[in-house]
C-alpha positions as CSV (number, residue, x, y, z in Angstrom):
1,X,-181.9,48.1,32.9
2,X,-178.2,47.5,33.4
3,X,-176.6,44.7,31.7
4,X,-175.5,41.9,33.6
5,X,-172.1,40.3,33.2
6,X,-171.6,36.8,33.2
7,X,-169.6,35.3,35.9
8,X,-166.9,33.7,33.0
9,X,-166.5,36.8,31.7
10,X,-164.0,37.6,34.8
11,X,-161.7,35.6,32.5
12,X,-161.9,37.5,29.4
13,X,-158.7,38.7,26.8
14,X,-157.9,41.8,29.3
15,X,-157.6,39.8,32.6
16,X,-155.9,36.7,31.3
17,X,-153.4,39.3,28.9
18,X,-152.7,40.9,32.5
19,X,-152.0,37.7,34.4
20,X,-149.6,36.7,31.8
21,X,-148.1,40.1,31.7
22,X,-147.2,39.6,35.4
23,X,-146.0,36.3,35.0
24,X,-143.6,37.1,32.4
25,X,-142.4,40.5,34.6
26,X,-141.6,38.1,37.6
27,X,-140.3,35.5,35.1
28,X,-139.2,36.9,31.7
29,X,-138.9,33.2,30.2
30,X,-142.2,32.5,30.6
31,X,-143.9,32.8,26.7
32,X,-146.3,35.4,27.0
33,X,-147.8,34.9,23.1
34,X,-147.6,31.1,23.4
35,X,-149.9,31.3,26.5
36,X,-152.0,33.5,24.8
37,X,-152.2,31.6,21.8
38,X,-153.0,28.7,23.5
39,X,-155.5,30.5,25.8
40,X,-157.3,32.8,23.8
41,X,-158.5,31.2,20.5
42,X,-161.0,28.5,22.6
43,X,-162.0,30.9,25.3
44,X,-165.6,32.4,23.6
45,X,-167.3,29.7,23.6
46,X,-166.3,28.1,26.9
47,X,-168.5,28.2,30.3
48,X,-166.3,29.6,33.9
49,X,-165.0,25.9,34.9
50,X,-164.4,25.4,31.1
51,X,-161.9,28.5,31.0
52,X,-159.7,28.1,34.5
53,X,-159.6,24.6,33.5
54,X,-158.1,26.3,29.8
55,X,-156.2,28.7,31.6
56,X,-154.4,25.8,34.3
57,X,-153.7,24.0,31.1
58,X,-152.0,27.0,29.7
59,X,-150.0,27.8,32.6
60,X,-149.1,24.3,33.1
61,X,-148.2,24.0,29.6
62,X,-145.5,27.6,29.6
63,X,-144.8,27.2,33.4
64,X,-141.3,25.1,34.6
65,X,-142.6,21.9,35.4
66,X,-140.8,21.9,38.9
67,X,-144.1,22.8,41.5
68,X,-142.4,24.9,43.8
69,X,-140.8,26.9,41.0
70,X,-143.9,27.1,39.1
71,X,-146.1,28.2,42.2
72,X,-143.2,30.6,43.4
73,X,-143.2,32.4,40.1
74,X,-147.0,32.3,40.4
75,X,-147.4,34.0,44.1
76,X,-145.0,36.6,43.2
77,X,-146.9,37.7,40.3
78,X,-150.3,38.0,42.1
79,X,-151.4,41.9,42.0
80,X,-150.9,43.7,44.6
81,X,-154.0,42.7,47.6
82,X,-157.1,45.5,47.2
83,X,-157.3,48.2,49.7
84,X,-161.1,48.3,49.6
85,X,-164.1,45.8,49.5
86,X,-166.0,47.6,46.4
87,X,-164.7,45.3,43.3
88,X,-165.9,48.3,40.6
89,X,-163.3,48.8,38.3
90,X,-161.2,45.6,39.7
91,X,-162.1,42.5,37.0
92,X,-158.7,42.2,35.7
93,X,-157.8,41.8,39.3
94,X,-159.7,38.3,39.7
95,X,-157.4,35.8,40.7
96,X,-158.5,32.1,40.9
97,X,-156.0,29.9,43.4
C-alpha cells in the first residue's frame, strides 16, 4: 500500500526554501535565512492552518511593510502557472493566496 501524504506536508523545508528563494530573486533584500530561521524551527510539529499562519507571519515579518510593495514583490515571485492538471512532481509548486 502507498503511503499517504499529509495535506501540511505541502509546506515542508523544500517548498517554503523555494518560495523564499523566489522572493529574494524578485527582491534581493528580502532575508532569505531570517525567514527561514523564523519558519523552519516550529514547522514539525504544526497542523496545515498552524504553518500558513507560520509562514504569513514570516513573510510579514521580512516583507516591506508597505501592502502594495509587499504583495507586488509577492505576485512576481509566484512560479510560473502549470501547463498541465496532473500535480505529480509539482508540491514545491503549492502556492497558498
Amino acid at each position: 500500500m502507498a503511503e499517504q501524504t499529509q495535506l501540511r506536508e505541502v509546506f515542508n523545508l523544500r517548498n517554503i526554501t523555494a518560495q523564499g528563494q523566489r522572493i529574494q530573486m524578485v527582491w534581493p533584500a528580502f532575508n532569505l535565512e531570517g525567514f527561514l530561521e523564523q519558519v523552519l524551527r516550529p514547522l514539525p510539529g504544526l497542523n496545515f492552518g498552524e504553518r500558513i499562519h507560520l509562514i504569513c507571519q514570516g513573510l510579514r515579518s521580512y516583507l516591506p511593510p508597505d501592502y502594495p510593495q509587499a504583495l507586488a514583490i509577492l505576485l512576481q515571485a509566484l512560479p510560473p502557472e502549470l501547463e498541465t492538471e496532473d500535480l505529480t512532481g509539482q508540491e514545491d509548486k503549492f502556492i497558498h493566496l
